[in-house]
C-alpha positions as CSV (number, residue, x, y, z in Angstrom):
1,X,0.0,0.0,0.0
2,X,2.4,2.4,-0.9
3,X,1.5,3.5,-4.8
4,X,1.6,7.4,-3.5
5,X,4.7,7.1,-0.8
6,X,6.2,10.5,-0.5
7,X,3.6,12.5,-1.9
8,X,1.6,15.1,-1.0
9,X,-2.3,15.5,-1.5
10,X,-5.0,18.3,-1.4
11,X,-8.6,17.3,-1.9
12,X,-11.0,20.2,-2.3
13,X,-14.4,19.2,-1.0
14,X,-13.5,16.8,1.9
15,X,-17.1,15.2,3.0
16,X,-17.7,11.4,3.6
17,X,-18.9,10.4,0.7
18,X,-16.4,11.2,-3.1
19,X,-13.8,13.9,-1.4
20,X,-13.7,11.7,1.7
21,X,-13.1,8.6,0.2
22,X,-10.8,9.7,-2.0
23,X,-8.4,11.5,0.9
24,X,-8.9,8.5,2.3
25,X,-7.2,6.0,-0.2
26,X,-4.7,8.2,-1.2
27,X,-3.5,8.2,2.5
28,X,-4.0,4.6,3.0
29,X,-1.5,4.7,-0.2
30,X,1.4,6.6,1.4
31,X,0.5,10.0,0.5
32,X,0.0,13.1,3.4
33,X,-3.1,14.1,2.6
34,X,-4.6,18.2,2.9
35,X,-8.2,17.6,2.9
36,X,-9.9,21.1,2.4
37,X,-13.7,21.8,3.1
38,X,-15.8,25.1,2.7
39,X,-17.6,23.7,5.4
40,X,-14.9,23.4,8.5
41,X,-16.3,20.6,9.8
42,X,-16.7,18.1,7.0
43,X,-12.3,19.3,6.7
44,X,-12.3,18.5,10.2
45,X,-14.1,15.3,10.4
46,X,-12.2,13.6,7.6
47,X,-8.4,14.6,8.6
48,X,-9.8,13.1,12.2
49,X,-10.8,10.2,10.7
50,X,-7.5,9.8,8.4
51,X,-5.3,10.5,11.6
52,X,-7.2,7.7,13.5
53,X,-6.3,5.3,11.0
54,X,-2.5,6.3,11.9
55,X,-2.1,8.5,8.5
56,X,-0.9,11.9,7.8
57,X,-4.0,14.2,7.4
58,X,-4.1,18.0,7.6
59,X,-7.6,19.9,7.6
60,X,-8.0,23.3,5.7
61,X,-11.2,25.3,5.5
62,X,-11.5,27.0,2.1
63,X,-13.8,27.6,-0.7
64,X,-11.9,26.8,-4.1
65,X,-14.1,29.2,-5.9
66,X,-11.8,31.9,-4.0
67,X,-8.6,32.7,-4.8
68,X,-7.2,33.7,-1.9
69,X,-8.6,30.5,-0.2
70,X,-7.1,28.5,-2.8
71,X,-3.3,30.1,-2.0
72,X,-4.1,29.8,1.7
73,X,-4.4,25.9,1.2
74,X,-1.8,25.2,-1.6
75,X,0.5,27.2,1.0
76,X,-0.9,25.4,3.7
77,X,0.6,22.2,2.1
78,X,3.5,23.3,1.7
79,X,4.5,25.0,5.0
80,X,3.3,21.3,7.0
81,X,4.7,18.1,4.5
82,X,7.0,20.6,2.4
83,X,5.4,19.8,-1.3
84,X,2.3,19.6,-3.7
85,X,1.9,16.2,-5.5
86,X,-1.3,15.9,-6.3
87,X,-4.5,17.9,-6.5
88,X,-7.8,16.5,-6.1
89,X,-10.7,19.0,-7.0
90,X,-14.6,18.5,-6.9
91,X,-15.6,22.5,-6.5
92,X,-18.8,24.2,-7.9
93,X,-22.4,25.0,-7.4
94,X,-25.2,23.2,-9.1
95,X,-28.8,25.1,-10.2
96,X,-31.1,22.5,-11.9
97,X,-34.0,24.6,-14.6
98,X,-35.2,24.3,-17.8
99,X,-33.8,26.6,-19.8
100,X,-37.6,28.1,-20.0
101,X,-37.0,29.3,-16.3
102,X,-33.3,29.2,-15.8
103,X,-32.4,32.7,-13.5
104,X,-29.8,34.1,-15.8
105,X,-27.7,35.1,-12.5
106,X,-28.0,31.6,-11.3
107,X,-27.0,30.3,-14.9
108,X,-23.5,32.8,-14.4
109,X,-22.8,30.9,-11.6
110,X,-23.3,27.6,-12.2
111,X,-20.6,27.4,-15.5
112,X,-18.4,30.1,-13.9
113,X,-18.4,27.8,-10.8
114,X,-16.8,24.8,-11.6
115,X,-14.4,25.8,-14.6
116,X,-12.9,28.7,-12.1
117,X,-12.5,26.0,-9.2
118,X,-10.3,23.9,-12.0
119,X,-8.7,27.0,-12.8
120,X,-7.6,28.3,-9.3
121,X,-6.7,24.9,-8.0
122,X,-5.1,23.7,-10.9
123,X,-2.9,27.3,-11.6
124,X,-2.2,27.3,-8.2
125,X,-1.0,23.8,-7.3
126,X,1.0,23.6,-11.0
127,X,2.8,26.8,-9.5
128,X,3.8,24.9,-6.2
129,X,5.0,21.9,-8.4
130,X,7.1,24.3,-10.7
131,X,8.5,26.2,-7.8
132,X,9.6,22.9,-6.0
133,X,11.1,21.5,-9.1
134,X,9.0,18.3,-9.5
135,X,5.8,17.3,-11.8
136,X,2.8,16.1,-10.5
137,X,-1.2,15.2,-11.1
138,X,-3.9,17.3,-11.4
139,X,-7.6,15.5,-11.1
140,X,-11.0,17.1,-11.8
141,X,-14.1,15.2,-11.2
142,X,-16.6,15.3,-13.8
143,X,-20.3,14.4,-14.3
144,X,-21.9,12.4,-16.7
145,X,-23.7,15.3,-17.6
146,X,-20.0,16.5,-19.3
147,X,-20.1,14.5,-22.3
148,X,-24.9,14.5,-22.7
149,X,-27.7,16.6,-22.8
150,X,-29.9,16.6,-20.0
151,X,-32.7,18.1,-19.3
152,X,-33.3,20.6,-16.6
153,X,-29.2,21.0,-16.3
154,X,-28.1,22.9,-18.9
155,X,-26.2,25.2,-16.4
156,X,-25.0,22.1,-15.1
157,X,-24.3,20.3,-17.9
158,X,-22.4,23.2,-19.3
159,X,-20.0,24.0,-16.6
160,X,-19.1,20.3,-16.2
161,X,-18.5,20.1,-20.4
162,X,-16.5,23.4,-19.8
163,X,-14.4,22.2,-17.3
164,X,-13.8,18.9,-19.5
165,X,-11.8,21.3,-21.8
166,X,-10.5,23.7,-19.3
167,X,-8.3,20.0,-18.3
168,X,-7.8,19.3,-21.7
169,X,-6.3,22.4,-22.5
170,X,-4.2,22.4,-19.3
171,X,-2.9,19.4,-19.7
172,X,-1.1,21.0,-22.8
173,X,-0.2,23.5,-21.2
174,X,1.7,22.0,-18.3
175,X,3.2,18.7,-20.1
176,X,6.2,20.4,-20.4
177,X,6.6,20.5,-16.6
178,X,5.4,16.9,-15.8
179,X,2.6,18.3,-14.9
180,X,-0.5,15.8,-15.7
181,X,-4.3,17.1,-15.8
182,X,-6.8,14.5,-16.0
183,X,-10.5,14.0,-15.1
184,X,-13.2,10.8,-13.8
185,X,-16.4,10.8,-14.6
186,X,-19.2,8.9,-12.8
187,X,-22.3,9.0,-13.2
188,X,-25.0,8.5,-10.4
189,X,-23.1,7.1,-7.4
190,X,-24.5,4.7,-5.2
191,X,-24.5,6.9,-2.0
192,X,-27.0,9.4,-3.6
193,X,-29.7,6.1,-2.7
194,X,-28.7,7.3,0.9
195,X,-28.3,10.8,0.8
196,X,-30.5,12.7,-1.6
197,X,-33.3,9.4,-2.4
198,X,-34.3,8.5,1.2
199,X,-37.0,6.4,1.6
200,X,-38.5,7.3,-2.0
201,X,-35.4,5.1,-3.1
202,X,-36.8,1.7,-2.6
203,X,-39.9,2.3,-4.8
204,X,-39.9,2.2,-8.7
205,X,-41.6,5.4,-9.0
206,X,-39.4,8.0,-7.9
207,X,-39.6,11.6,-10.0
208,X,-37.6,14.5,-9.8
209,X,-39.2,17.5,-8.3
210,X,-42.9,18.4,-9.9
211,X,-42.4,19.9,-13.2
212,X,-39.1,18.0,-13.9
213,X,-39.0,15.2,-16.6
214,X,-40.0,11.8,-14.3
215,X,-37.5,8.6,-14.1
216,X,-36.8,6.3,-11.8
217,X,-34.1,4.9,-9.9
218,X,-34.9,1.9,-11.2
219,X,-34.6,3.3,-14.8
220,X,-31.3,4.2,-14.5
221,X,-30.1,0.6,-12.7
222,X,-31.5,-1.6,-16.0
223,X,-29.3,1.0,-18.1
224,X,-25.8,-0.1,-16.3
225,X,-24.3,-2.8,-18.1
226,X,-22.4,-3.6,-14.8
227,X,-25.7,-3.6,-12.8
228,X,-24.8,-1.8,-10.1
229,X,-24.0,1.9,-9.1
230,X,-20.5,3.3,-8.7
231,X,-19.4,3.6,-5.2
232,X,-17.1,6.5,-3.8
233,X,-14.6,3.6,-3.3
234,X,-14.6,3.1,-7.2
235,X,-14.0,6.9,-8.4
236,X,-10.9,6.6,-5.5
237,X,-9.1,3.6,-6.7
238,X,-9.6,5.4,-10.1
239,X,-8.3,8.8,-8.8
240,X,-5.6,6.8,-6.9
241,X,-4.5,5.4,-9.9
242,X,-4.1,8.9,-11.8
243,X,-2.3,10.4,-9.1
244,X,0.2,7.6,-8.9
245,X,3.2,6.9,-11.1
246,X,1.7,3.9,-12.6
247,X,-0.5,7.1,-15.4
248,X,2.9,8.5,-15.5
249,X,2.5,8.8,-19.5
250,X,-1.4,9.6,-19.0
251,X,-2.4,13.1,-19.1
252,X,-5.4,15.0,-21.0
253,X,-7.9,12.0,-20.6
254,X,-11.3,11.1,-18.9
255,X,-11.7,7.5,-17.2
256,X,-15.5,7.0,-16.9
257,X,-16.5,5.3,-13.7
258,X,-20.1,4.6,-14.7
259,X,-20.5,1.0,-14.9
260,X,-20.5,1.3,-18.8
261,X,-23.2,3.5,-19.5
262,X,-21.3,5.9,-21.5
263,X,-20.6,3.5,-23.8
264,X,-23.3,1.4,-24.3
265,X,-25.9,1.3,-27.5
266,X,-28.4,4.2,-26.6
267,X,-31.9,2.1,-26.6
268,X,-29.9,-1.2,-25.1
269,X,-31.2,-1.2,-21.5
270,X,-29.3,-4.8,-20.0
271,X,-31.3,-4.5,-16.9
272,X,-34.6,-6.0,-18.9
273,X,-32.4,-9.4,-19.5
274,X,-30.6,-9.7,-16.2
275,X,-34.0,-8.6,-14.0
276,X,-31.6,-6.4,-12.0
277,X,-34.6,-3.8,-10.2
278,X,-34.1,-1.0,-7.2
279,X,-35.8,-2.8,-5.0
280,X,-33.5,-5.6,-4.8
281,X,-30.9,-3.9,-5.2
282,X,-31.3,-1.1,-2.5
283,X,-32.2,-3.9,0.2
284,X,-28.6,-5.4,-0.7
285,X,-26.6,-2.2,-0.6
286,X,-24.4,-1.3,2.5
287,X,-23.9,2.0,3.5
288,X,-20.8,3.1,3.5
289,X,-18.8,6.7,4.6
290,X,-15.1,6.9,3.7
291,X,-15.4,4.1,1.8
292,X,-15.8,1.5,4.5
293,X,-19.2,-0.2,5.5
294,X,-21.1,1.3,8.4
């Protein structure tokens, strides 16, 4: 378990669930670990969790979205394990409309959000790497959303597709430092069942809110070829392996960690032949925080 020895980690959004998890693995994988939160407990509550599994974990409060925040936790880094190796970022703000009603303010936010978070905390961390003389790897998590159209997310949607390309473009940017810049994109992740679903979950009727297009859980389940959600612990192992030296020669790419739904034929829906259904398989799923089972 040492694929990140020596390294040094900052994860922006640091709750139990993806930033968590993630934070979480990499430490379990060597690394020292800055785990940064807008929200100083959810920082808090996940460097106490690394530290009680006897790993190097550092809490920082900070919004990526700010600048100055950003600096104050890249600096952060540095001044307590002497180095930036790896950035993990997961920064923005969401507003779900049709574009019929979409508040043009709330629109400006939602695809300034997420491509300024990869900015700040990729220009930021790149600069750390430079001035310590070493390369290093640059993660942005993605949505499905990216690389579709959805309805009722075009702010969404577009802000995720933008900060596809913001990657893509700095990975060209920094290659000639060893700098990598790389994204993962899951799609809906098993622990939403927990969080956001509730008891609605285990019922094959769930809708969005009134007015939004209806689906169910259980709709999207018989469209994973895998049959089964992607867990935090999946988009770490994925992350771990980008941040690792093992992608060494890897940089401007997406890894999808959707169970094969990006890539499957549109109308296919493998759920119909397997009888895979949300009832089943919500009364099989474990909850989990950090990636390990409650």
């Amino acid at each position: 378990m040492d694929r990140l020895a020596g390294k040094v980690a900052i994860i922006f959004g640091a709750g139990p669930n993806i930033g968590g998890t993630i934070a979480y693995f990499m430490a379990r994988e060597g690394a020292k670990v800055v785990v940064s939160d807008v929200a100083p407990k959810a920082a808090e509550d996940t460097a106490t969790f690394i530290r009680g599994r006897g790993l190097a974990a550092t809490a920082a409060v900070g919004d990526a979205l700010d600048e100055a925040d950003v600096i104050a936790i890249v600096d952060c880094a540095v001044k307590t394990y002497g180095r930036v190796d790896i950035v993990m970022n997961m920064a923005g703000k969401v507003h779900w409309s049709s574009v019929l009603d979409m508040d043009t303010a709330e629109f400006r936010e939602a695809i300034c959000s997420f491509p300024t978070a990869g900015l700040l905390t990729t220009k930021y961390a790149a600069k750390a790497m430079i001035s310590g003389g070493h390369g290093g790897s640059i993660i942005h998590l993605l949505s499905t959303t990216a690389h579709f159209g959805q309805a009722e997310a075009s702010a969404y949607a577009t802000a995720k597709a933008g900060l596809m390309n913001f990657a893509r473009s700095a990975a060209m940017d920094l290659g000639r430092y060893g700098i990598r810049v790389n994204t993962v994109t899951p799609c809906s992740v098993e622990h939403q069942l927990w969080t956001k679903m509730k008891e609605e979950v285990v019922t094959e009727t769930f809708t969005l809110k009134p007015g939004r297009p209806q689906y169910s859980r259980d709709d999207y389940l018989k469209n994973l070829p895998l049959g089964r959600f992607p867990r935090a612990s999946d988009i770490a192992w994925a992350a771990v392996f980008l941040a690792s030296d093992e992608s060494q020669c890897i940089t401007g790419i997406d890894i999808p960690v959707d169970a094969g739904l990006r890539h499957k034929y549109p109308t296919w829906r493998p759920g119909d032949a397997t009888g895979a259904n949300i009832n089943d398989y919500t009364r099989r799923m474990r909850r989990t925080a950090y990636g390990e089972e409650l």
